[in-house]
N, C-alpha and C positions, 0 to 999 in steps of 0.2 A: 863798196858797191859791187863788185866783181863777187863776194860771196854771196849776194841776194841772188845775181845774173846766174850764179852754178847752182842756188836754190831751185829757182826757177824753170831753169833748164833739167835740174834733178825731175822737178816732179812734171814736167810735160814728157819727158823718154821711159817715167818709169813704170811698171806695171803693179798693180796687185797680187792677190795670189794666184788669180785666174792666169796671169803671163806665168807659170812658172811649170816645168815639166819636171822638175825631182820631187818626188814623194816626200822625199826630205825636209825641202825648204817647202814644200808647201804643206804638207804636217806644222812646221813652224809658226808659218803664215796664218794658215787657218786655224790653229788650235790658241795661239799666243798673240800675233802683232795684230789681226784684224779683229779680235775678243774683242768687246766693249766693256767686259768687264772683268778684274784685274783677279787674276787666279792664286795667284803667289800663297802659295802652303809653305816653303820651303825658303825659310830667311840665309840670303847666302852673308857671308861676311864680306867684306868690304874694305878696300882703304882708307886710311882712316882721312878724311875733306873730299872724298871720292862721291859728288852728290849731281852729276849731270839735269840737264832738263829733263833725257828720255831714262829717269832712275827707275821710275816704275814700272815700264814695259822691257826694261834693262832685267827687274828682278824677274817679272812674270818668266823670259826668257832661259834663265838661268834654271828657275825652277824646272819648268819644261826640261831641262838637257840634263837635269840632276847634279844640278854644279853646285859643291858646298861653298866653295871659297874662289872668292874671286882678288886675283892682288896684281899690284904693280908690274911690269915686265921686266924682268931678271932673264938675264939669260943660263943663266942657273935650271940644270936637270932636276933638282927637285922640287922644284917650284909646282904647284898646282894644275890641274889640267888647262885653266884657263885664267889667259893675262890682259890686263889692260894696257895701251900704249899710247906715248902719245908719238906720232911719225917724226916731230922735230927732234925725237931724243935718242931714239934708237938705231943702230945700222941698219938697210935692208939683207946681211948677211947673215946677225945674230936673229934677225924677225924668221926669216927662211931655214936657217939650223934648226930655232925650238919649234917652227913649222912642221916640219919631217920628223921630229920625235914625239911626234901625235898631238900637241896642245894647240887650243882653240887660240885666236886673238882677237880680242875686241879693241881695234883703232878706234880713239877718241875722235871725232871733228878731223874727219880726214879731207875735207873741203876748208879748212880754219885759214890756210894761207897757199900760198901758190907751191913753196915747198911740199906740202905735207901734199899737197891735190897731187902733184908731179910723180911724187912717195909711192902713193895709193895705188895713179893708174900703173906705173912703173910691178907692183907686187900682184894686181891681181890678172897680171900676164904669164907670171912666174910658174912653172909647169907644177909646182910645190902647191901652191894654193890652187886647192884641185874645187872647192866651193867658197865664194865671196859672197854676201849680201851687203848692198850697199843701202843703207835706208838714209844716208845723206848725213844728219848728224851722230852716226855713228856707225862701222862698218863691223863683218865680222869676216874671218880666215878662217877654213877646215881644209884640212889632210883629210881625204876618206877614201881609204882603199876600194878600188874595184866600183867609184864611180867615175863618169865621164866628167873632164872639166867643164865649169858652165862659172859665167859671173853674172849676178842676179841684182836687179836695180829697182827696191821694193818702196812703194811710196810710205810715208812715214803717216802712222796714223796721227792726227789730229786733235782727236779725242784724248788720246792718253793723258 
């Protein structure tokens, strides 16, 4: 019950791409989450059972940001630009190290339980994650030099 009540409350406080002031995430928004139709040129790789609800605006995503490979979160430096996570499994120590050595993270359902919600708002406070998008069933972290922090709370399109 409690995660319909944080659904709901997600999408009455969140905005579109019109609420957003980074070029960035609104490039994002506009070119990719608000699309109605599905761009993806660019087949990223994948964990292997790795098949979410939002997989398709997941790939569009990817392709936009030019991400070949998307894997598991290792806290391992060679690991790929960009990791999936799930918040019950990982420290917020090791999320904030591979943070600041520039890789992206995509938190799985970071509203999934009270833990992981606690997780989420607890990291995107963190001076590290300098851009969050929250689109509710699934959130992302950027490191980006030389912009201002902002955490961004994007409604989840529907359509996808």
């Amino acid at each position: 019950m409690r995660y319909y009540w944080d659904f709901l409350k997600h999408f009455l406080t969140s905005n579109s791409r019109h609420g957003t002031h980074s070029p960035f995430v609104y490039g994002l928004a506009d070119q990719v989450i608000y699309r109605h139709i599905h761009m993806t040129t660019l087949k990223t790789s994948v964990p292997d059972g790795f098949a979410p609800v939002y997989f398709p605006l997941l790939q569009d995503m990817l392709a936009y940001l030019s991400i070949e490979e998307l894997v598991t979160f290792d806290a391992d430096t060679d690991a790929p630009s960009l990791l999936v996570l799930d918040l019950n499994s990982v420290s917020t120590d090791d999320i904030m190290m591979t943070l600041c050595a520039g890789k992206t993270i995509i938190v799985h359902e970071p509203f999934k339980t009270r833990q992981s919600k606690r997780i989420w708002e607890k990291l995107i406070q963190e001076t590290a994650v300098v851009v969050s998008i929250d689109l509710f069933h699934f959130g992302l972290l950027f490191y980006r030099e030389g912009q201002q922090k902002e955490n961004f709370k994007l409604r989840y399109p529907f359509w996808r």
